[in-house]
N, C-alpha and C positions, 0 to 999 in steps of 0.2 A: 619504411615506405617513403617514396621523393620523389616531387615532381608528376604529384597528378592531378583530378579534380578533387577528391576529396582524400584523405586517408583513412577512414573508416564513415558509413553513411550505413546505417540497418533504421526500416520503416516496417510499422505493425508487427513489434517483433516483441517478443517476452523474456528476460533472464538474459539478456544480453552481456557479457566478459568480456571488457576491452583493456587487459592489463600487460604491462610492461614494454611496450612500444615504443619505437622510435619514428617519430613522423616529423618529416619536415617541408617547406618547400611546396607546400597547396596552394592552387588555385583560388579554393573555395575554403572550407572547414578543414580543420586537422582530423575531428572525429564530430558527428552528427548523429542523434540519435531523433528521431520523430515518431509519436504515438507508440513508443512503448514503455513498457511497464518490468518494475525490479531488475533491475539493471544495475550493473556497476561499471565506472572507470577509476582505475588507478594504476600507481607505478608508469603512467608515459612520461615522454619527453614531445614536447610538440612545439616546432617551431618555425617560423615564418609563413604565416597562411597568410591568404588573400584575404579571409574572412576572418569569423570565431575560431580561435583554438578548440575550445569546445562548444559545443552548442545544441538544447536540448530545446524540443517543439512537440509539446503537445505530450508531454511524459509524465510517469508518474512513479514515484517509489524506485528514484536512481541515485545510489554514493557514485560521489566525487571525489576522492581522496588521494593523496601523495603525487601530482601531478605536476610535473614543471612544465610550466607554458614561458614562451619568449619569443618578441618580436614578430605579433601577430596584427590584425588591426585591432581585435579585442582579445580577452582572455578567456572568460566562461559567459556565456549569455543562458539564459533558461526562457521560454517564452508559453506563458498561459500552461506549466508545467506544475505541479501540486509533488508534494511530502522529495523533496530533493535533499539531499546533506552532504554539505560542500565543506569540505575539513582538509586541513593540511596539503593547501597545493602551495606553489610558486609561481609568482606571476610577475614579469618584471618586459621593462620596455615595451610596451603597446604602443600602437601608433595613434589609439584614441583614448581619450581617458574616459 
């Protein structure tokens, strides 16, 4: 995925697989997940957003795992998000700390 507004965005969604991706070049978010629930990312590559490489809103019961993020403004954000587990990503060059 390159060169759009987001590279993956799913909202009120359950059991969501966001694995082995190559996302670069967003506007906004690499991948966004908002109000849902048992969800997994792993195995992407995401790099140079506008925004969060990842970014999870309002979620709950979502792995993080084996992720290389690079040269985004941030890396993984989670916001007002409950039972998340964030293990073995890669996160290097942010534009913000």
């Amino acid at each position: 995925l390159v060169n759009s507004v987001w590279g993956f965005l799913s909202e009120d969604s359950t059991s969501i697989v966001v694995n082995n991706n190559r996302i670069r070049d967003m506007k906004e978010d690499g991948i966004e997940l908002k109000s849902s629930t048992s969800s997994s990312i792993s195995g992407n590559s995401i790099q140079s957003c506008g925004d969060d490489a990842i970014h999870l809103s309002i979620s709950s019961d979502v792995t993080v795992v084996d992720n290389t993020l690079v040269n985004s403004v941030w890396g993984f954000l989670s916001e007002d998000s409950t039972s998340i587990v964030v293990n073995n990503n890669r996160i290097r060059d942010m534009k913000e700390d």
